[in-house]
N, C-alpha and C positions, 0 to 999 in steps of 0.2 A: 322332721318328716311328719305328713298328716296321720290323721288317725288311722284313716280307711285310703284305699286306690285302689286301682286296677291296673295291673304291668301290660302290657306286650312284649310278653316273652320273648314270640318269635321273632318279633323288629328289633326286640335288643339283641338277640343273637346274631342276626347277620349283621349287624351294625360292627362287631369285633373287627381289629384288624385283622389283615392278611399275615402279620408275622407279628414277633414283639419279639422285646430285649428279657424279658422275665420265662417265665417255665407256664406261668398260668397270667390270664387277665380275668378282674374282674366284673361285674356292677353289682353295688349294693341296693340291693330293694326296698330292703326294711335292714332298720340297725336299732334298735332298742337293747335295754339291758338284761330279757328273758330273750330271745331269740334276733338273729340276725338270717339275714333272705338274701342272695345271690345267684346269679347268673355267670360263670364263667366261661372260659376257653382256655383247654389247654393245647401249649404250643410243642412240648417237649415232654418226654417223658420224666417221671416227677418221682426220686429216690425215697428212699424207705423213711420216712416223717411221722412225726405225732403231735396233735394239739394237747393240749395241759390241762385245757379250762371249758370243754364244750364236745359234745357231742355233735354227732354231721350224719345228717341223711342228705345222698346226691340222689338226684335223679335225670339217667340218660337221656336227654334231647336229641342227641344227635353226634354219630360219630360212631367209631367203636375203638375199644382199648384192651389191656388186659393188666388187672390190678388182682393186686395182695391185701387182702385184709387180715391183718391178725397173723393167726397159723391155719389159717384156711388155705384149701391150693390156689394155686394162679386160677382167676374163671376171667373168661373174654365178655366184657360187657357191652352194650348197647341199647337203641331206644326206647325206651321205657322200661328199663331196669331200674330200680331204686337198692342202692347200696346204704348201708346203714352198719356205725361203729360208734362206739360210746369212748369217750375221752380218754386221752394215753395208751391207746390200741395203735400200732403200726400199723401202716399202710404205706401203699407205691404203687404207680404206674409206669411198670418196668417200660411198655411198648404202646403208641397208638398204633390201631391197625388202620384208619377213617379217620379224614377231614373232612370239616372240622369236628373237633370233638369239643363236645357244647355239654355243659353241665348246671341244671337247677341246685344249689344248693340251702341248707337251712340246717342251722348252729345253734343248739341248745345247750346253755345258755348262748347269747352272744361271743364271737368268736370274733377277738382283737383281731386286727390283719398280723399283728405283731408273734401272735402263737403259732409259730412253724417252727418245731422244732428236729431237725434231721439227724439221723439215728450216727451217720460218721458226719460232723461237723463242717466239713471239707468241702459235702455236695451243694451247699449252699448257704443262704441266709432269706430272713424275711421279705428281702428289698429284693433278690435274688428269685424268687419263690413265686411272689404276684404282685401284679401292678394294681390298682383299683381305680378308674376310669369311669365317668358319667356316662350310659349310653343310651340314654332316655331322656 
């Protein structure tokens, strides 16, 4: 990847498909080894998980849902919400309320695709979890 760019957010978001075989889709924007930059879509609602290796600030684009961070209550999020949890914190998105539900994300450090870790092992796996898709 170059040094510098400029995304279109908004064209990579409608660009997502209309359904998918996975829980999330996503594009990577930037992938280096201090932070990784994303744009997703989630299709399904997304069980109680935790990353190992990285911290995640989302920011709502578009959609609305209702997620668990932590032991905070359930809060219903939407556009221009910015959620933030630091690494091995549980989270979920019991319910989307809104399609599409369109999410900026960025991973500190960088966040393997391979780090989904689900709290009952049963709800899924990595390959299960997100697809990663050019849509730029």
């Amino acid at each position: 990847m170059p040094d510098t760019a400029i995304f279109d957010i908004n064209a990579i978001a409608q660009n997502f498909p209309a359904t998918a075989t996975t829980m999330l889709i996503d594009t990577r924007l930037t992938d280096g080894p201090n932070a990784s930059a994303r744009v997703f879509r989630a299709y399904t609602p997304a069980p109680p998980h935790y990353h190992a290796t990285c911290d995640e600030y989302l920011l709502v684009l578009s959609g609305r849902a209702r997620m668990i961070v932590g032991d905070q209550p359930v809060a219903e999020v939407g556009p221009g919400q910015l959620i933030h949890f630091k690494q091995s914190v549980i989270h979920s998105m019991p319910e989307i309320l809104e399609h599409p539900f369109v999410v900026f994300a960025v991973d500190t450090p960088r966040r393997d695709p391979s780090d989904v870790i689900f709290v009952n092992p049963a709800d899924g796996t990595p390959d299960s979890f997100i697809k990663t898709e050019r849509l730029y």
